[in-house]
DRENDO-1510 file (C-alpha; in Angstrom, 1 decimal, always signed):
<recs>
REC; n; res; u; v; w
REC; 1; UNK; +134.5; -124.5; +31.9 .
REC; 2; UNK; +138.1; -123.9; +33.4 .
REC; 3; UNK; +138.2; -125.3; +37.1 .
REC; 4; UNK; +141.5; -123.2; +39.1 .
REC; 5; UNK; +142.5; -125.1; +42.1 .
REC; 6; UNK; +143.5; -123.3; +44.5 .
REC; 7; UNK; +145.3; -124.7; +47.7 .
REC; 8; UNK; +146.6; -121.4; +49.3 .
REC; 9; UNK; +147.4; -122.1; +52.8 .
REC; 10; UNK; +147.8; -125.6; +52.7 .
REC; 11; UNK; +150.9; -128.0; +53.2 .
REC; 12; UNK; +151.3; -130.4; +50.3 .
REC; 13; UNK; +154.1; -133.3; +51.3 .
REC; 14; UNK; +154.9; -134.9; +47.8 .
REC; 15; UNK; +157.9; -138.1; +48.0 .
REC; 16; UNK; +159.9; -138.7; +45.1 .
REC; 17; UNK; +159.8; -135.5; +44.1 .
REC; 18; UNK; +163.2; -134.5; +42.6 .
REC; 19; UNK; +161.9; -135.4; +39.2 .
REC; 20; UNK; +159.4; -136.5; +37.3 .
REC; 21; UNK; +155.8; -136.7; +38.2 .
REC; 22; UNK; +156.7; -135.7; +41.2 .
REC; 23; UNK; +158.6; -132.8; +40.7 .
REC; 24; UNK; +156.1; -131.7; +38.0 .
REC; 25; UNK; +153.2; -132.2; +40.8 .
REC; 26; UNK; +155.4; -130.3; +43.7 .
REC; 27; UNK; +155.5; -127.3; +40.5 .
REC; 28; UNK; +151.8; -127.5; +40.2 .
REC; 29; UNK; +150.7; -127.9; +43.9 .
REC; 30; UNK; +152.9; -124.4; +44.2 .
REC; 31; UNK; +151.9; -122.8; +41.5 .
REC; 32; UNK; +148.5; -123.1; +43.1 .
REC; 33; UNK; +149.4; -122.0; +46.3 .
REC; 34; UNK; +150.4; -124.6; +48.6 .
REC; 35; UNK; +153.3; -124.6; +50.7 .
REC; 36; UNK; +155.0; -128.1; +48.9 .
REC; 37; UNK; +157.7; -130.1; +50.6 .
REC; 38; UNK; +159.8; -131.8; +48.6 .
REC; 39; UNK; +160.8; -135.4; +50.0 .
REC; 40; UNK; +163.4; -137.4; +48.1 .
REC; 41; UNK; +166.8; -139.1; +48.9 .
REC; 42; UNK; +168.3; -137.1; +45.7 .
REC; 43; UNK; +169.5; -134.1; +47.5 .
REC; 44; UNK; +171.0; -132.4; +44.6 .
REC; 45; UNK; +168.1; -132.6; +42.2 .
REC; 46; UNK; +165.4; -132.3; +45.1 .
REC; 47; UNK; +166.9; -129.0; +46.4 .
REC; 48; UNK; +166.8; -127.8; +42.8 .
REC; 49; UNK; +163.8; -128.5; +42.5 .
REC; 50; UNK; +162.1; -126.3; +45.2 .
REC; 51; UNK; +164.7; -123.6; +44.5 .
REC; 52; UNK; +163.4; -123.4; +41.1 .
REC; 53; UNK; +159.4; -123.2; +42.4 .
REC; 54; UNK; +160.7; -120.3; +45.6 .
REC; 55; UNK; +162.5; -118.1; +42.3 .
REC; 56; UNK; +159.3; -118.5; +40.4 .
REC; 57; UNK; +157.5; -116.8; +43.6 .
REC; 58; UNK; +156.1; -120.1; +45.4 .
REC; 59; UNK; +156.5; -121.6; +48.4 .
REC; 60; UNK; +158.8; -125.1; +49.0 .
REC; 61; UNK; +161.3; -126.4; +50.9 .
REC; 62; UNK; +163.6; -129.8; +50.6 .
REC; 63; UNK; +163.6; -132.2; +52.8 .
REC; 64; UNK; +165.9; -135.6; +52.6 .
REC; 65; UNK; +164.2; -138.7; +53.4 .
REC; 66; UNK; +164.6; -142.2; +51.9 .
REC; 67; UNK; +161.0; -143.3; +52.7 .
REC; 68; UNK; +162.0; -147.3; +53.0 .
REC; 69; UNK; +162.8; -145.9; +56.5 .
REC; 70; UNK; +160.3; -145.5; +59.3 .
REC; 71; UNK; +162.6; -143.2; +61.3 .
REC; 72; UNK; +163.5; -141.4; +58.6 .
REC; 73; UNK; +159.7; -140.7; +57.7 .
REC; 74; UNK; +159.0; -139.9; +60.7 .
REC; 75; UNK; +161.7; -137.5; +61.4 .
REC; 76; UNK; +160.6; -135.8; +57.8 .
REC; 77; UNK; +156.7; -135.5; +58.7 .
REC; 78; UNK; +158.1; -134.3; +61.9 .
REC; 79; UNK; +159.8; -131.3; +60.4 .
REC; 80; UNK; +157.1; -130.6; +58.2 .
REC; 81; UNK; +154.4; -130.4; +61.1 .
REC; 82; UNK; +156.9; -128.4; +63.2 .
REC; 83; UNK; +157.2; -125.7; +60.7 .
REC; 84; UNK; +153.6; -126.0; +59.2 .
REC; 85; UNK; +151.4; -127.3; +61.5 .
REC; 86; UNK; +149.8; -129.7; +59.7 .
REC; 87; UNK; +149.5; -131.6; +56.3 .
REC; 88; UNK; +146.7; -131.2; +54.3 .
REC; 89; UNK; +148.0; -133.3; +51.1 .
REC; 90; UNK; +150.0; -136.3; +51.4 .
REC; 91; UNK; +151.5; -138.1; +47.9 .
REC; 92; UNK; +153.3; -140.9; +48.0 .
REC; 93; UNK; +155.0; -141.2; +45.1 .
REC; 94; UNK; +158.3; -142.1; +45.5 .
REC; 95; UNK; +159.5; -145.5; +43.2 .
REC; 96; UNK; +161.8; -147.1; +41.1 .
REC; 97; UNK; +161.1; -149.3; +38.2 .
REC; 98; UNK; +162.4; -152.6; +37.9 .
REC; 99; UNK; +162.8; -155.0; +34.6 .
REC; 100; UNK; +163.9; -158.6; +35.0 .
REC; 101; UNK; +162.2; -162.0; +34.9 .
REC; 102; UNK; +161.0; -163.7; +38.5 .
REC; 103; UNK; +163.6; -166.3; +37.0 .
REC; 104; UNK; +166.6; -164.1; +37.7 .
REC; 105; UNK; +165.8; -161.7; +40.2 .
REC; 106; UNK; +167.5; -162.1; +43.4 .
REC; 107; UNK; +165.7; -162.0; +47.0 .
REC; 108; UNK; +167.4; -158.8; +47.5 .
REC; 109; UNK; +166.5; -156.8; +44.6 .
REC; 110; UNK; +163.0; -158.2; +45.1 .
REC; 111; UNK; +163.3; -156.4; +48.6 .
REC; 112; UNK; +164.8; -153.3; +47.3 .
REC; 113; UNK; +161.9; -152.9; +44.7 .
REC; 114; UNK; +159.0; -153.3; +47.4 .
REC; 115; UNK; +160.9; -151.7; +50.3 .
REC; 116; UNK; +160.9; -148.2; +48.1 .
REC; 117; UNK; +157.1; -149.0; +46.1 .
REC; 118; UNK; +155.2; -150.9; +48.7 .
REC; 119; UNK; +156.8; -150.5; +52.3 .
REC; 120; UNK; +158.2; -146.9; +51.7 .
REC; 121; UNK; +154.9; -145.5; +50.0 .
REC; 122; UNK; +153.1; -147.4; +53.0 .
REC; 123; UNK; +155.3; -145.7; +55.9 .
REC; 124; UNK; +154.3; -141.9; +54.7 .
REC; 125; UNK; +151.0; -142.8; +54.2 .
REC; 126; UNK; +150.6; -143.8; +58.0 .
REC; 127; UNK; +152.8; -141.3; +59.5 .
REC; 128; UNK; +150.6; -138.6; +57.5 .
REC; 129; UNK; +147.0; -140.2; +58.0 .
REC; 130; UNK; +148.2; -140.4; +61.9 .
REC; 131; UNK; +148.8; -136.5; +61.4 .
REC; 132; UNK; +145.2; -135.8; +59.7 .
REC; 133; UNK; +143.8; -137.8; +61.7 .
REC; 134; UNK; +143.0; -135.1; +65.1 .
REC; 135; UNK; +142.5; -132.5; +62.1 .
REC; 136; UNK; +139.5; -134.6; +60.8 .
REC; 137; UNK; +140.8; -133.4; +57.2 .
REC; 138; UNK; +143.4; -134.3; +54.5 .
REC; 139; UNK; +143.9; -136.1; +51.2 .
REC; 140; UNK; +146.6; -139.1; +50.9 .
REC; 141; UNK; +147.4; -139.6; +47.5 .
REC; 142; UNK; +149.4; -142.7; +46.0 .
REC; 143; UNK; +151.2; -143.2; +42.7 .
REC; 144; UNK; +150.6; -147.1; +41.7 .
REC; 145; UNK; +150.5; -148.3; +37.7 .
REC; 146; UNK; +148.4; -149.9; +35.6 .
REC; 147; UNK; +151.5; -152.8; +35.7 .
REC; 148; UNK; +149.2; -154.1; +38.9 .
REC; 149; UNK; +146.5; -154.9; +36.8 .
REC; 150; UNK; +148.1; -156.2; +33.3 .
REC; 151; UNK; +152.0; -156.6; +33.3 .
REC; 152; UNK; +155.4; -158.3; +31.7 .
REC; 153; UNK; +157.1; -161.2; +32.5 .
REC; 154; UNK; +160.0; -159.1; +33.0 .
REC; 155; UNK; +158.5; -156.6; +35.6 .
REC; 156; UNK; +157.3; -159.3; +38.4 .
REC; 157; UNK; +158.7; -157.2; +41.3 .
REC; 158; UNK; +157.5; -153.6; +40.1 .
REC; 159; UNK; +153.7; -155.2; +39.2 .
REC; 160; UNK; +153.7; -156.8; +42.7 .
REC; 161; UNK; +154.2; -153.7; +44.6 .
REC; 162; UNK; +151.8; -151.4; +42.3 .
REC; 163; UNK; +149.4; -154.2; +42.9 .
REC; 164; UNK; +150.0; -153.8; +46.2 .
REC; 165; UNK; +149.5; -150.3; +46.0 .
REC; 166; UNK; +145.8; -150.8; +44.9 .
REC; 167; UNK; +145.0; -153.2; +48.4 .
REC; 168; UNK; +146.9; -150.5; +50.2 .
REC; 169; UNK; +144.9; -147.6; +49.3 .
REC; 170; UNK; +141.5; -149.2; +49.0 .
REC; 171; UNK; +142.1; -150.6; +52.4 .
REC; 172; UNK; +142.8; -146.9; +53.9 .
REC; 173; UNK; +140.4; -145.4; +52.0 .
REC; 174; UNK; +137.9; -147.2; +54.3 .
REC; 175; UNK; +139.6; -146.9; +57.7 .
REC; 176; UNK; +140.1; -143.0; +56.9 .
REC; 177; UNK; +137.1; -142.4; +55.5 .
REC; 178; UNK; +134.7; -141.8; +59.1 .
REC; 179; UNK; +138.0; -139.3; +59.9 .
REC; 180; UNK; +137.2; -137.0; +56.7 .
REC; 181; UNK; +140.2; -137.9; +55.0 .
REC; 182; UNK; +140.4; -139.0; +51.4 .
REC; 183; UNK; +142.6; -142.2; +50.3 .
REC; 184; UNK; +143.1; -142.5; +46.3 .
REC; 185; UNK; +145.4; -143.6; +43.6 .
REC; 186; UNK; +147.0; -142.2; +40.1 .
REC; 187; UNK; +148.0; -144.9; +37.6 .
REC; 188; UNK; +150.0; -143.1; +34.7 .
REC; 189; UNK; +150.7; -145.4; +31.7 .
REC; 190; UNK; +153.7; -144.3; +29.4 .
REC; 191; UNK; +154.7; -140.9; +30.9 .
REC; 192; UNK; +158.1; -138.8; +29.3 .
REC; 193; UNK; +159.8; -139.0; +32.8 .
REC; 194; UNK; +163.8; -139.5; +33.2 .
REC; 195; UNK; +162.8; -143.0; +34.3 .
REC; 196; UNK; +161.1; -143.7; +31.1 .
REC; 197; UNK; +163.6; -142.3; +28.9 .
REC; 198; UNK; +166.6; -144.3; +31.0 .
REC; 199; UNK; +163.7; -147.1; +30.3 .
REC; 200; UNK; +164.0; -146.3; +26.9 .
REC; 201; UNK; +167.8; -146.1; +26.6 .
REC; 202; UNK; +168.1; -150.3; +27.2 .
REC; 203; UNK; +166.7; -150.6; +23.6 .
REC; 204; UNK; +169.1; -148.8; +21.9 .
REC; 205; UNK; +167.5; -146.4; +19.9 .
REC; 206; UNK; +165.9; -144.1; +22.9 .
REC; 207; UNK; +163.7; -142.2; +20.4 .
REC; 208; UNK; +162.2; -145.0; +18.6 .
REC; 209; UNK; +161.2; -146.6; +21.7 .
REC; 210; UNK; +159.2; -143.7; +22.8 .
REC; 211; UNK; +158.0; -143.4; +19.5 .
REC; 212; UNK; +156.7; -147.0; +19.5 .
REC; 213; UNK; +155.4; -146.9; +23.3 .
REC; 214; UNK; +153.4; -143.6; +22.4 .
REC; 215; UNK; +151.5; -144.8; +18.8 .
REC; 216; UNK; +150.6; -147.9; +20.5 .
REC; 217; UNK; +148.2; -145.7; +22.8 .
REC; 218; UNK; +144.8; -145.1; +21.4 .
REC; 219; UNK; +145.7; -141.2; +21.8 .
REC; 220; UNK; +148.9; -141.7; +19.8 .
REC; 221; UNK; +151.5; -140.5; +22.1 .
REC; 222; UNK; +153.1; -141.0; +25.5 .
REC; 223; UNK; +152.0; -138.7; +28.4 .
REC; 224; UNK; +153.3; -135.8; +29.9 .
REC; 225; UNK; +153.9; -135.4; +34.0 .
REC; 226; UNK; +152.4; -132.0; +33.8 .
REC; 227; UNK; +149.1; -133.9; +33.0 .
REC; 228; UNK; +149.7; -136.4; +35.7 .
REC; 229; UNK; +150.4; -133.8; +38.2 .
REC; 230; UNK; +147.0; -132.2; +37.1 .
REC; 231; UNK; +144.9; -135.6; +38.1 .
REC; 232; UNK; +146.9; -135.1; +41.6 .
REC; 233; UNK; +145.7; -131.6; +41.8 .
REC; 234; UNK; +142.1; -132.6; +40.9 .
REC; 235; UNK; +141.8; -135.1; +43.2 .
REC; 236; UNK; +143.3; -133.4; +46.1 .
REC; 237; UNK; +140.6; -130.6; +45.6 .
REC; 238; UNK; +136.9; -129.8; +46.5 .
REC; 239; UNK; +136.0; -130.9; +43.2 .
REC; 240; UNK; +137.1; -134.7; +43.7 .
REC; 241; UNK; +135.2; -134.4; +47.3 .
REC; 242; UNK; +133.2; -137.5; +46.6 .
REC; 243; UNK; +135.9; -139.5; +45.2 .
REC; 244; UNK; +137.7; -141.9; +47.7 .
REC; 245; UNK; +139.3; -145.5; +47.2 .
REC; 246; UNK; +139.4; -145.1; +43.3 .
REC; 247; UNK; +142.5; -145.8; +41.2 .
REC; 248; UNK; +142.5; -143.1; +38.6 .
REC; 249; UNK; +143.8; -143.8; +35.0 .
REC; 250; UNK; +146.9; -141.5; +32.8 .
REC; 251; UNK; +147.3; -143.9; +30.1 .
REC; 252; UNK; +146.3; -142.8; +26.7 .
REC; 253; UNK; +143.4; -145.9; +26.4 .
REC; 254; UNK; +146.2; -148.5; +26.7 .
REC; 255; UNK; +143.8; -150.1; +29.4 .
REC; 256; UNK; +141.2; -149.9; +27.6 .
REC; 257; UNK; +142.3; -151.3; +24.4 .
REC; 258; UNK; +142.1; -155.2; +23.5 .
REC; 259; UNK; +145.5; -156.5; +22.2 .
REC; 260; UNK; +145.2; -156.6; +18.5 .
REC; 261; UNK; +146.1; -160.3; +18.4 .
REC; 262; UNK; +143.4; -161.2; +21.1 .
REC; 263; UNK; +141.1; -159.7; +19.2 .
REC; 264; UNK; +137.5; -161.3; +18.6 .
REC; 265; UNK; +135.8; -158.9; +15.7 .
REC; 266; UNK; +137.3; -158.3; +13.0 .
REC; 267; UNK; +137.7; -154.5; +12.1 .
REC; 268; UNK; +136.0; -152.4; +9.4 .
</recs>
């Protein structure tokens, strides 16, 4: 059976959405009908974004906004309700990676990273449940990682804030549920985004690395953001109506999978 999504007439605010899995979710949202906003602080890349879902016949429109700022998010939403009305689909998705040990990485960069993954990701969430709240309607969705349940030692900042994340949601999952509005998280693994690759780069063989990172999965490969955008699109939907305050896994089975040196039986 083949479920179509269809979000025609609704307003879908996606952050972080010049690239990656958020530009491939502002693509999908549009292609099934949803007026998208584009929020991102790359201008260049974000505007080329939504011109390149208008000349394929949707709807979208850019919008600067560097979500680590409440005015700025404010001022954003603002727009957004002023031309649309309303929101009907929230994602907060905007991030940045980080990879150095809790040995060498300064107050400030420890700020930068949670400003933009925790504070920032926080800021549109309450600006937009504020919004849906009179409505008695909407769905905010977050982008968090499987890094807040098992991590590095050289992510400490990046697995703090997605851990975060999951407290974040679960706790306005609750407060929004009586209003009718749903509160849940996506936690892609490995996905072939241009943070991954530039990831991938500080190895020095790009290519091998994303080989490696893809046959550790049980599913042999790394993930795509068109199938993370998907999840968004199902859980945004009618047919995820009874889901709320769940974090939603796009890994491949690496969360599932024991660590082969930890394992306890030995295989056939």
């Amino acid at each position: 059976m083949t479920i179509t999504h269809d979000f025609t007439g609704q307003t879908v605010v996606i952050t972080g959405a010049a690239s990656g899995i958020g530009a491939a979710s502002a693509t999908a949202f549009a292609a099934a009908g949803a007026s998208v906003w584009v929020l991102d602080v790359d201008a260049g890349r974000g505007e080329a974004v939504a011109a390149d879902i208008v000349s394929g016949g949707g709807r979208a429109r850019f919008l600067r906004c560097d979500v680590t700022g409440d005015a700025d998010v404010e001022h954003a939403l603002g727009v957004v309700l002023a031309e649309d009305g309303g929101i009907d689909v929230a994602y907060c998705n905007a991030g940045i990676g980080w990879i150095k040990p809790v040995s060498t990485t300064e107050p400030d960069e420890w700020r930068r990273v949670l400003d933009i993954d925790l504070t920032g990701a926080f800021l549109v969430a309450r600006r937009a449940f504020l919004a849906m709240r009179p409505r008695r309607s909407g769905v905010i969705l977050f982008t968090g990682s499987p890094h807040g349940y098992r991590t590095m030692a050289e992510t400490s900042a990046y697995a703090a804030a997605k851990a975060g994340i999951g407290g974040l949601m679960r706790a306005l999952a609750l407060e929004a549920a009586p209003h009718g509005i749903r509160v849940n998280s996506l936690l892609p693994g490995a996905i072939d985004t241009p943070a991954l690759r530039a990831e991938a780069e500080l190895s020095g063989d790009a290519e091998d690395a994303v080989r490696r990172w893809g046959a550790v999965r049980p599913l042999g490969r790394i993930g795509r953001a068109e199938e993370v955008a998907d999840l968004a699109l199902f859980l945004a939907s009618p047919a995820a109506s009874f889901i709320t305050g769940a974090e939603l896994l796009v890994d491949g089975g690496a969360m599932a999978a024991q660590p082969a040196g930890l394992a306890t039986v030995a295989p056939k």
